[in-house]
C-alpha positions in Angstrom: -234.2 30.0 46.1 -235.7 32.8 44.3 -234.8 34.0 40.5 -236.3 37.0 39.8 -236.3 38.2 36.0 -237.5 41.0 34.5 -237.9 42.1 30.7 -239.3 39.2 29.5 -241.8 39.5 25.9 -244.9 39.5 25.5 -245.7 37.5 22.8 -246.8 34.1 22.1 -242.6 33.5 21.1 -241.3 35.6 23.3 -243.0 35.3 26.9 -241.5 32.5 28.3 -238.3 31.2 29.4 -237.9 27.2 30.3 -235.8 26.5 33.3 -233.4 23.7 33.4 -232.0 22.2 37.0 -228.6 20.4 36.1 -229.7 19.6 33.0 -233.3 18.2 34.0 -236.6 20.0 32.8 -238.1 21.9 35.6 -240.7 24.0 34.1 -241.4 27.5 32.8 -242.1 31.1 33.8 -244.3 32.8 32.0 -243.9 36.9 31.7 -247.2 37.8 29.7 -249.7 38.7 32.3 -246.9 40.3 34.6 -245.4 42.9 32.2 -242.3 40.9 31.7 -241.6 40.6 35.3 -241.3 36.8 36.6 -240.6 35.7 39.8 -239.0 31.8 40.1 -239.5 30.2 43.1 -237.8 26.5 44.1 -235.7 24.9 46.3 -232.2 23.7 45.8 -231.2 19.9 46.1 -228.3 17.9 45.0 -225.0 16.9 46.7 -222.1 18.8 47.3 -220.9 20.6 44.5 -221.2 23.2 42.0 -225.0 23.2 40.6 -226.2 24.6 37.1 -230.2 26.7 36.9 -230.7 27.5 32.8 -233.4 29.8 31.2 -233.8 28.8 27.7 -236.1 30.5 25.4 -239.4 28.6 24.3 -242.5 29.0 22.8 -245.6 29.3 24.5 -247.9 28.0 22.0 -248.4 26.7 18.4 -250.4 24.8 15.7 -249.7 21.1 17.1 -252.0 19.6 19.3 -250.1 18.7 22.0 -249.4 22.3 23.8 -246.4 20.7 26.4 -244.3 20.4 22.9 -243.8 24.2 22.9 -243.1 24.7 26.4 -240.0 22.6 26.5 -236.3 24.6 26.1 -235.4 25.4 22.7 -232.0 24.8 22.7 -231.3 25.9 19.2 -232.9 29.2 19.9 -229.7 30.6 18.8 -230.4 29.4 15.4 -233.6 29.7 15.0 -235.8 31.3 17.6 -238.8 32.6 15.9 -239.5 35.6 17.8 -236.9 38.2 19.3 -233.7 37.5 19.7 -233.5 36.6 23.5 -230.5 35.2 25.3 -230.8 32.1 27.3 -229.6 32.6 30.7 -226.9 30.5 33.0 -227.0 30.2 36.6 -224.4 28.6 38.8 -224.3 27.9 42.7 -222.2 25.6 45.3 -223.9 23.4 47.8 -221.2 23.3 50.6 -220.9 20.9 53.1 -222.8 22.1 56.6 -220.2 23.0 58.8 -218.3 20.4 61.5 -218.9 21.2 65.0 
């Protein structure tokens, strides 16, 4: 599958979005050396059934030591997202059976 997003900041608050696969971490796409434009490539797995992808905001970098801290999903960016106020996104997609022959 591909997710292609574009408009995504700049900064070290705003240039990434971290992508969730049925609620399990999957990683993060950075926009800052593309312009904002970020390409996500993966493939799908699961079982039958409606699937969930998520883009939450997080933060590329900050003063703790341990860098992989900020590039985890804020999920109370709502609240309190330090940098613009960027949306988290919410994908959905259905894995149907292959067909009977």
């Amino acid at each position: 599958m591909t997710i292609h997003l574009k408009g995504v900041g700049w900064t070290d608050v705003d240039n990434i979005y971290v992508a969730t696969y049925d609620n399990a971490y999957m990683g993060y796409a950075c926009g800052f050396n593309s312009q904002g434009d970020v390409i996500i490539n993966f493939n799908a797995a699961g079982s039958v059934g409606t699937h969930l992808i998520d883009f939450y905001p997080g933060i590329y970098q900050g003063s703790d030591k341990d860098q992989q801290l900020y590039r985890l999903p804020q999920l109370t960016y709502a609240d309190d997202h330090p940098g613009n106020k960027i949306p988290a996104l919410r994908f959905a997609f259905d894995v149907t059976p292959p067909p009977r022959r």
